[in-house]
GULODO-654988 format. One record per residue (C-alpha): residue number from 1; residue in one letter; x, y, z. Coordinates in nm, 3 decimals. Layout:
<num=NUM; residu=A; u=X; v=Y; w=Z>
...
//
This chain:
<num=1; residu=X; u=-0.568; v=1.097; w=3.855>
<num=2; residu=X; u=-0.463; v=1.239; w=4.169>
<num=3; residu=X; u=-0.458; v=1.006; w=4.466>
<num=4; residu=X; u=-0.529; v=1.073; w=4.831>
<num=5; residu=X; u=-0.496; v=0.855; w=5.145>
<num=6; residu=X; u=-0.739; v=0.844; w=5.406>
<num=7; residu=X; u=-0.578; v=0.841; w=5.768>
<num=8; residu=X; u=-0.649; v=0.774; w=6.142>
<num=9; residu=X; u=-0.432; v=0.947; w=6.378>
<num=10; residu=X; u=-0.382; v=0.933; w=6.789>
<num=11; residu=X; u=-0.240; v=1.190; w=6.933>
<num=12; residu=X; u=-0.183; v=1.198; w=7.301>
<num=13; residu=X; u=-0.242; v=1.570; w=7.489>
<num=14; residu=X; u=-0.198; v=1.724; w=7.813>
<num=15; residu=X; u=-0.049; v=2.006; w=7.970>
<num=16; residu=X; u=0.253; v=2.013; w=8.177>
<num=17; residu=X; u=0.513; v=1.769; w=8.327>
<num=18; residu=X; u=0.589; v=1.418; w=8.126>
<num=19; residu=X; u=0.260; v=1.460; w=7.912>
<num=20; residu=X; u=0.238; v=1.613; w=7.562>
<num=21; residu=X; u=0.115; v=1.916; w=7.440>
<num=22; residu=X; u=-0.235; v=2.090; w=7.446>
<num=23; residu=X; u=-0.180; v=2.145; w=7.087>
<num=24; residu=X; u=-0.033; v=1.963; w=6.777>
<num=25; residu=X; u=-0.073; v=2.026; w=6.442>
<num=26; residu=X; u=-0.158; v=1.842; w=6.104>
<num=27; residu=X; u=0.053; v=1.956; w=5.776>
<num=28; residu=X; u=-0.072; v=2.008; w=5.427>
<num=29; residu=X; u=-0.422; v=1.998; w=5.304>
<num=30; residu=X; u=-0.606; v=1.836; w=5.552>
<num=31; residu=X; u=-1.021; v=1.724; w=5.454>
<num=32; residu=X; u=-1.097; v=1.622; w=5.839>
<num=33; residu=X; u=-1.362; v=1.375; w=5.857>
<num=34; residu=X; u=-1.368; v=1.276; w=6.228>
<num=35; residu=X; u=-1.240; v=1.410; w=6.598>
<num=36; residu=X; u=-1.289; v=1.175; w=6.846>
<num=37; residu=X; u=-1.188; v=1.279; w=7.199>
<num=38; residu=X; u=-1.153; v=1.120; w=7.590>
<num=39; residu=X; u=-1.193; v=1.238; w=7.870>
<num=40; residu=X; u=-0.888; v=1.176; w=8.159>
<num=41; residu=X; u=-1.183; v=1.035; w=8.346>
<num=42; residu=X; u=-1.036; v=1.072; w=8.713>
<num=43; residu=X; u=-1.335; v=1.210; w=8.868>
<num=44; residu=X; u=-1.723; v=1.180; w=8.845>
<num=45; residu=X; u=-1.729; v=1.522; w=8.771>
<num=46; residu=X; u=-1.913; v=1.646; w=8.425>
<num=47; residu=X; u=-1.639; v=1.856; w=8.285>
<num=48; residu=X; u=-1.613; v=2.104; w=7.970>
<num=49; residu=X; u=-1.352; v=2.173; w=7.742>
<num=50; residu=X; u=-1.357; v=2.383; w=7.392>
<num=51; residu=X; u=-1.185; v=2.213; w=7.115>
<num=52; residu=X; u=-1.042; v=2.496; w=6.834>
<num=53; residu=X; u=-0.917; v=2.329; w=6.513>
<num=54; residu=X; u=-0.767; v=2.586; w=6.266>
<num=55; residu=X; u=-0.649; v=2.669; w=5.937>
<num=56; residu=X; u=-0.270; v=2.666; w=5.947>
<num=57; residu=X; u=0.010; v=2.540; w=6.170>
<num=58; residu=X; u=-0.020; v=2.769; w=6.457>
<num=59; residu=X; u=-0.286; v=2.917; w=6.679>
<num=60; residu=X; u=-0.249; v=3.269; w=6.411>
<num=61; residu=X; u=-0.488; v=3.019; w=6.137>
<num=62; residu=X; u=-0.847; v=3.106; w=6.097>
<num=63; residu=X; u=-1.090; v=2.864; w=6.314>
<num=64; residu=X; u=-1.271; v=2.636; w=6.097>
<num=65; residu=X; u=-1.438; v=2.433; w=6.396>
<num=66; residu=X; u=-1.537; v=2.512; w=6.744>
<num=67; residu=X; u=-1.682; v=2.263; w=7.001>
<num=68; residu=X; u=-1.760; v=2.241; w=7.354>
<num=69; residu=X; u=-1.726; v=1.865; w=7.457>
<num=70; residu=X; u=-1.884; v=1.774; w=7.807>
<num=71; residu=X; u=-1.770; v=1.472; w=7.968>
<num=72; residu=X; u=-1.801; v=1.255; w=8.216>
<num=73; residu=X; u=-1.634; v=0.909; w=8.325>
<num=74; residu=X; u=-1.803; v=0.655; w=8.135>
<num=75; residu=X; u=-1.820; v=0.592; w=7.755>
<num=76; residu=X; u=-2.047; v=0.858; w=7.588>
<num=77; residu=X; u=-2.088; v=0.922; w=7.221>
<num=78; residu=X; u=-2.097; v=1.298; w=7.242>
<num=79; residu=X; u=-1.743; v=1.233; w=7.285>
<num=80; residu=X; u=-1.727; v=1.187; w=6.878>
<num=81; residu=X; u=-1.750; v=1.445; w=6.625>
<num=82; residu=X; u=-1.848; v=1.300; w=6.276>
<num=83; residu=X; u=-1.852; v=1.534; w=6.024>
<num=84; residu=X; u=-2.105; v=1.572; w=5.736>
<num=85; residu=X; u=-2.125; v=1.691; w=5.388>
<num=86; residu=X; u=-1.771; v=1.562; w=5.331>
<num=87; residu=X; u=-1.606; v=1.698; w=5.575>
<num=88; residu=X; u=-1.400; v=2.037; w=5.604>
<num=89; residu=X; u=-1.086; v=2.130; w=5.442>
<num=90; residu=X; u=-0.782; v=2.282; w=5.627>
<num=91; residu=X; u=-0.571; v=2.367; w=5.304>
<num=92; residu=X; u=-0.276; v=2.522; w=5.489>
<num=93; residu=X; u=-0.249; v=2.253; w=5.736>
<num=94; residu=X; u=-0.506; v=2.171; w=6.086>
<num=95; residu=X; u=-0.398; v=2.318; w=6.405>
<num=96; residu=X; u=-0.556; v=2.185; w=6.684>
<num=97; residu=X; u=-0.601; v=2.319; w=7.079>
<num=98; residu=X; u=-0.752; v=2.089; w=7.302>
<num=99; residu=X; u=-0.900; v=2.346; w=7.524>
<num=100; residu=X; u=-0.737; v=2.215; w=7.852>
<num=101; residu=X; u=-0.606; v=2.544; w=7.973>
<num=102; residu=X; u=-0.457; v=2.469; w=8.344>
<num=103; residu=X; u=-0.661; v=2.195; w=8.385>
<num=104; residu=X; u=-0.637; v=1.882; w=8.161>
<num=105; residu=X; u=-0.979; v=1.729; w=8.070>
<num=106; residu=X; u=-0.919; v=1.591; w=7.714>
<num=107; residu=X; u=-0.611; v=1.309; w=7.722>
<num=108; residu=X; u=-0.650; v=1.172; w=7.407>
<num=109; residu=X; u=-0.781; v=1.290; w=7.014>
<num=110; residu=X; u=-0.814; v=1.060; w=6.723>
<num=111; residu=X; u=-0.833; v=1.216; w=6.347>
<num=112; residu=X; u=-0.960; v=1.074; w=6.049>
<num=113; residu=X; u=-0.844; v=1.270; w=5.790>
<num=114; residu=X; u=-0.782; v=1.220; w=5.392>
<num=115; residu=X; u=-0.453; v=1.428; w=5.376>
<num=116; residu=X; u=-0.295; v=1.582; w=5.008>
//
């Protein structure tokens, strides 16, 4: 029997200066369960960014999900993909791009993820 672990990751993203990346990537097989996402929340402005996660462990991967988040500065539970069906497998690894492009509107992603 063949075991797998189920994980929760945080990454941090941003897009220039002291803050990370726009993009990080996942290794492996990759059965993605959950993207939760937040907002840098320093306006009241209702802002959109498109999240890309793909196949792989560069932007060259196949896109397996694409979502336009809207958010604004409060709590809001659009803000939290939960995936059906079992989720969606990334055999080569998950690639994701936060969609910030110059400006940063996502800070902050959380995975779940059984990984193997």
């Amino acid at each position: 029997m063949t075991g797998y672990d189920v994980k929760c990751s945080f990454h941090e993203v941003g897009n220039s200066g002291t803050t990370p990346s726009d993009k990080f990537s996942v290794d492996g097989r990759v059965r993605l369960f959950n993207v939760w996402v937040t907002s840098t929340g320093e306006t009241d402005d209702i802002r959109t960014a498109t999240i890309i996660l793909k196949t792989g462990s560069d932007a060259t991967g196949d896109v397996l999900l694409k979502y336009d988040f809207r958010f604004v500065q409060w709590a809001n539970p659009s803000n939290n993909i939960s995936i059906p069906g079992g989720g969606i497998v990334f055999p080569d690894g998950l690639y994701f791009d936060s969609g910030n492009g110059d400006t940063t509107f996502i800070n902050s992603v959380s995975l779940i993820y059984e990984q193997g």
